[in-house]
Each structure stands twice: as C-alpha cells, then as structure tokens.
N, C-alpha and C positions, 0 to 999 in steps of 0.2 A: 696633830693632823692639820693641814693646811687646805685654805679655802677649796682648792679644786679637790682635793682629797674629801671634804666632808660632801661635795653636790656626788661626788662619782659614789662614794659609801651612799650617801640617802638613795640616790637612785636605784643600786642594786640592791639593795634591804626590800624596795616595795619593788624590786621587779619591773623597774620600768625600762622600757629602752631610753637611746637617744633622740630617737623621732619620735618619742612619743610624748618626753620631756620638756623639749623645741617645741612641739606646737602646742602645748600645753602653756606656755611660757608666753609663745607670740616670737619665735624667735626662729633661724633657719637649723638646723641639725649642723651645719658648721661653726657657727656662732657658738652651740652649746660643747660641740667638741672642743672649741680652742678652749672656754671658759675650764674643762675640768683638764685639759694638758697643763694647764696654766699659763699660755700661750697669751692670753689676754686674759685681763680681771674686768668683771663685767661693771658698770656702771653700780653704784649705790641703790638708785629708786629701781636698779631694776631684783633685789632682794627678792620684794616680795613675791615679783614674779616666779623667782626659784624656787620660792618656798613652796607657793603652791600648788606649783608642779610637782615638786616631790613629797607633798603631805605631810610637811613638817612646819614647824613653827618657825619663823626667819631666828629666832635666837639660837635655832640648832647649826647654823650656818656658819655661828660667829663662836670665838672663844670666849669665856667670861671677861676679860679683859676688854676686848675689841668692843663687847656689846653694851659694856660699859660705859666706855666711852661715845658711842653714837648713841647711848639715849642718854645720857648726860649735855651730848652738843644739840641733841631735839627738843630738851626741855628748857637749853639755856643755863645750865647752872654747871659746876664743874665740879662733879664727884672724885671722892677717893678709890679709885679702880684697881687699888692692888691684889 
C-alpha cells in the first residue's frame, strides 16, 4: 500500500471526511486531497499532523522499512532495516 493509499484507507476505516481531516490537520481540503491522489507528498514534520487526524499512530503511515529508516536518521545511528 502506498503512502496516499494508507491516509485515504485510515481515513475511511474511522469515517472521516476530507474536510474534516484538513481541518483537523491545519490544512485546506485541497492540500489533503492532492496528498492522498498522490498528487503531492506532504512535507515530513507534517506526519504527525496526519496521524492525528486520522487516529492512528504516525508508524501506521509508514511501511516497516521506511519507519525504520526515519527513526534510525532521529536518533542518529544507522540501523539494519531489512
């Protein structure tokens, strides 16, 4: 599943819209629609944002791989992420 794939799946799992996700985020309802076309990939710091929008934990966002990697590059050290 691909990043815009898993905010569009989190979203509809809890039911939420698009404008309801957006302003939950801090963000315009167009901004959150390019983000799950895949249209555009949203900024890094703004994660958490998504996450909490849609009630999920930011590691639900990421593959095991990928999330590996970004808490590997936050703590500074360089893990085995296979």
């Amino acid at each position: 599943m691909t990043f815009p794939q898993r905010i569009r799946h989190h979203r509809h799992a809890n039911g939420i819209t698009v404008d309801q996700a957006s302003a939950m985020a801090g963000v315009s309802g167009n901004s959150w629609w390019r983000w799950e076309s895949g249209r555009v990939t949203p900024k890094l710091w703004r994660a958490g944002d998504i996450a909490q929008a849609l009630g999920v934990p930011v590691a639900a966002l990421f593959t095991a791989g990928v999330f590996c990697l970004l808490f590997g590059f936050l703590i500074g050290k360089a893990l085995d992420c296979k």
